[in-house]
N, C-alpha and C positions, 0 to 999 in steps of 0.2 A: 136267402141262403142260410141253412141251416148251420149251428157251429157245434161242435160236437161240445158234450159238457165234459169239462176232467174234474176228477177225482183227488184231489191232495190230503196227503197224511202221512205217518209214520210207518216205516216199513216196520217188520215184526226183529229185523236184527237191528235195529236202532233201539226198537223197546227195548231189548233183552241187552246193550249196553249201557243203557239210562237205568234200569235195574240194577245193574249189576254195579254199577256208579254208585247210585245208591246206599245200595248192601254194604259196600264199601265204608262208607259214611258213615252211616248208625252202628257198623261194628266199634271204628274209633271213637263215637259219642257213647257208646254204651262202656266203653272201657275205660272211660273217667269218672263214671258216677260210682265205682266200687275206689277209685283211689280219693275222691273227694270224697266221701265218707270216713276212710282210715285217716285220712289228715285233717277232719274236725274231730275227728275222736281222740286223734294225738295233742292238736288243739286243746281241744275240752280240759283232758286229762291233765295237761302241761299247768293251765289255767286255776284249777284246783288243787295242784300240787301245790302251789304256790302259797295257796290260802292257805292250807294245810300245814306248811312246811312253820307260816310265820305265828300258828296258832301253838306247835308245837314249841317253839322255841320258846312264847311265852308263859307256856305251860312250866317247860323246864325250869323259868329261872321262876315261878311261881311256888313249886315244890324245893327248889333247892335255896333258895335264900330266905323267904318266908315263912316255912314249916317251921314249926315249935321243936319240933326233936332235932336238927339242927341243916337239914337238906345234907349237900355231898359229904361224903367222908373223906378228908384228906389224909387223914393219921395213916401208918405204916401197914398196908392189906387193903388200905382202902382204895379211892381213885389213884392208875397206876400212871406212868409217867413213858413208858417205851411200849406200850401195849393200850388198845380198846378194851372198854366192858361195857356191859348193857347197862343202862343208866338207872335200869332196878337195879344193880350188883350194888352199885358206887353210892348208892343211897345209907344214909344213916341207918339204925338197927330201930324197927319201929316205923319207920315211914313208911305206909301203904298206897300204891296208886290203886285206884279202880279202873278196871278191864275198861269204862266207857270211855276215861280221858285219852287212852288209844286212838278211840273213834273219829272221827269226822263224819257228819256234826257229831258232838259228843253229848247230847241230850239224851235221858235213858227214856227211850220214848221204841215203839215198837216197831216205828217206821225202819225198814231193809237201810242196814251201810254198807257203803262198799268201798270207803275210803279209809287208809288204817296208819299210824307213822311207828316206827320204832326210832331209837335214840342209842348213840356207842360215844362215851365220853372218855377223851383221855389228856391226862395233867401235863400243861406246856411248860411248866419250870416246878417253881421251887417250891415249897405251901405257903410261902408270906405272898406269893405271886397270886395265885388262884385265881389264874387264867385257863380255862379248859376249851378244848376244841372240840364243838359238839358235831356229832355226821348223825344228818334225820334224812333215813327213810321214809319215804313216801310210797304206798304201794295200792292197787288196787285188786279188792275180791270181788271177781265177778257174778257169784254165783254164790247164795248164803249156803249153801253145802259143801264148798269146801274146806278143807284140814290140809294145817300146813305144822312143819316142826317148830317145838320151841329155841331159841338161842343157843341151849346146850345139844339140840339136837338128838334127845332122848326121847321125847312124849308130845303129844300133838297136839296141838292149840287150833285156836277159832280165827287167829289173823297169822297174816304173811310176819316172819320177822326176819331179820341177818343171823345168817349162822358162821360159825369159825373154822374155814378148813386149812388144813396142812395144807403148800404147794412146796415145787423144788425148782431151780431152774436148769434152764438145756445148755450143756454147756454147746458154746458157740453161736450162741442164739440169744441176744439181750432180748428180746422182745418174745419171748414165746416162756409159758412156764408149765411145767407138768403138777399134776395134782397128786398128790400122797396117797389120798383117802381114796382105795379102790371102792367103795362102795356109795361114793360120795361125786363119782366124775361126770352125775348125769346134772348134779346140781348148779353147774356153769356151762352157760352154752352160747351159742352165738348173739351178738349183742347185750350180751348180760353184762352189768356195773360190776365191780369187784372194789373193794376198799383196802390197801396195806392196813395188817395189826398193828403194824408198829409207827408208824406215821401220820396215819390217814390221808393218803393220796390215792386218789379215784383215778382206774385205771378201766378204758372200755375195752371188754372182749370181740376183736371183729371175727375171732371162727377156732369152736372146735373140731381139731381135724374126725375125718370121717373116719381115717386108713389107722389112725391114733388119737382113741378118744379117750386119751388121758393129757394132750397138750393140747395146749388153746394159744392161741395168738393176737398179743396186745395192740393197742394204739398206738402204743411207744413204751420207750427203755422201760424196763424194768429195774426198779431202785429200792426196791422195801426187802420185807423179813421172810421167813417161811411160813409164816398166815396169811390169812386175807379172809375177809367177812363177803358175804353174799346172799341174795333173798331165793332162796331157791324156789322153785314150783311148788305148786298143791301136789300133795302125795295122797292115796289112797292106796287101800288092803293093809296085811298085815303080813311080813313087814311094811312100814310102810315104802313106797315105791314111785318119784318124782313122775309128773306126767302134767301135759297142760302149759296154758300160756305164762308168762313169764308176768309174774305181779307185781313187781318192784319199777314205778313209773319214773321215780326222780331222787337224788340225792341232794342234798344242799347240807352245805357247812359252817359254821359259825364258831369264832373265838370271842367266850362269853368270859367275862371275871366276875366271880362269885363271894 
């Protein structure tokens, strides 16, 4: 008796939903390899901020207690006590940094940096005290072509630095501040660090509005003066014109007595 043979396998709509099962799958595995990359890069950066941060700081008390011409100015003009300045300002008359001690690494060697700190010192009490509260920027250039402003915001330099803008606050709104500087409101933008002039309290921007993009909206209460320091973007053309990622990766702060 003969027995008839069968044939077993997969119908063609079982393929086309094991496909499609599939497709499914590597969309969501392919859409973690672009976020695991932004968070070793954030990683990365976080990690050499640090190095950075603690090179800077010995940099600082290198040039200001060690220097022969006498490191910070205390006397009356000099380091101020309710306000930042750039830690070239507060510097004795005579004391010159070199462009490279900015750098990380700061070897004057031709190899590409792209790691850079600025430094804003302001006096906690009295001049027999000469306890100053240092806030260093950390920032990263990505790219040796770009130009960003210098601290006074006049002329354009080779690394990211903090610049000093006017705000005002909303009234009815502790947490939200408008920026003064109309020409200046591209330079804070979402997730960007902001430092009070007069304090030094770091304050994160979660959003400025689209509908009003002269207020931005904080982390929390707003408590400081009508300044506040900030790294703003590479600018390019003339005038120059903010545009680009945001290069300022880490703040870190220190109360040093000199």
């Amino acid at each position: 008796m003969n027995k008839k043979q069968r044939h077993c396998g997969f119908s063609l709509t079982e393929v086309l939903i094991a496909v499609g099962i599939l497709s499914v799958g590597m969309i969501f595995v392919a859409g973690v390899f672009p976020a695991g990359i932004y968070f070793t890069t954030v990683a990365t950066e976080r990690t050499v901020a640090a190095i950075v941060a603690d090179e800077a700081f010995a940099k600082i008390r290198l040039y200001a207690i060690e220097n022969p011409a006498g490191g910070i100015d205390f006397s009356t003009g000099g380091i101020q006590i309710n306000q930042l300045d750039d830690f070239n300002d507060v510097l004795q008359s005579g004391v010159e940094i070199s462009a490279y001690e900015f750098v990380y690494p700061s070897a004057n060697t031709s190899a590409e940096k792209q790691y850079y700190w600025s430094a804003l010192c302001r006096r906690t009490g009295s001049d027999p005290n000469r306890l100053v509260q240092v806030t260093v920027f950390i920032s990263r250039k990505v790219s040796p072509n770009l130009e960003y402003l210098d601290s006074s915001g006049s002329k354009v330099v080779g690394r990211p630095m903090p610049i000093r803008i006017n705000v005002g606050g909303v009234p009815g709104r502790n947490n939200e501040l408008r920026i003064v500087n109309s020409n200046r409101k591209t330079f804070i933008n979402d997730g960007y660090t902001i430092v009070d002039d007069a304090t030094g309290r770091i304050y994160r921007v979660l959003e400025r509005y689209r509908d009003n993009p002269d207020t931005i909206l904080l982390d929390r209460k707003w408590e400081g003066s009508n300044k506040v320091w900030v790294v703003p973007p590479p600018v390019t053309g003339s005038p120059p014109v903010p545009h680009g990622r945001y290069p300022c990766i880490a703040i870190y702060q220190k109360a040093i007595r000199f």
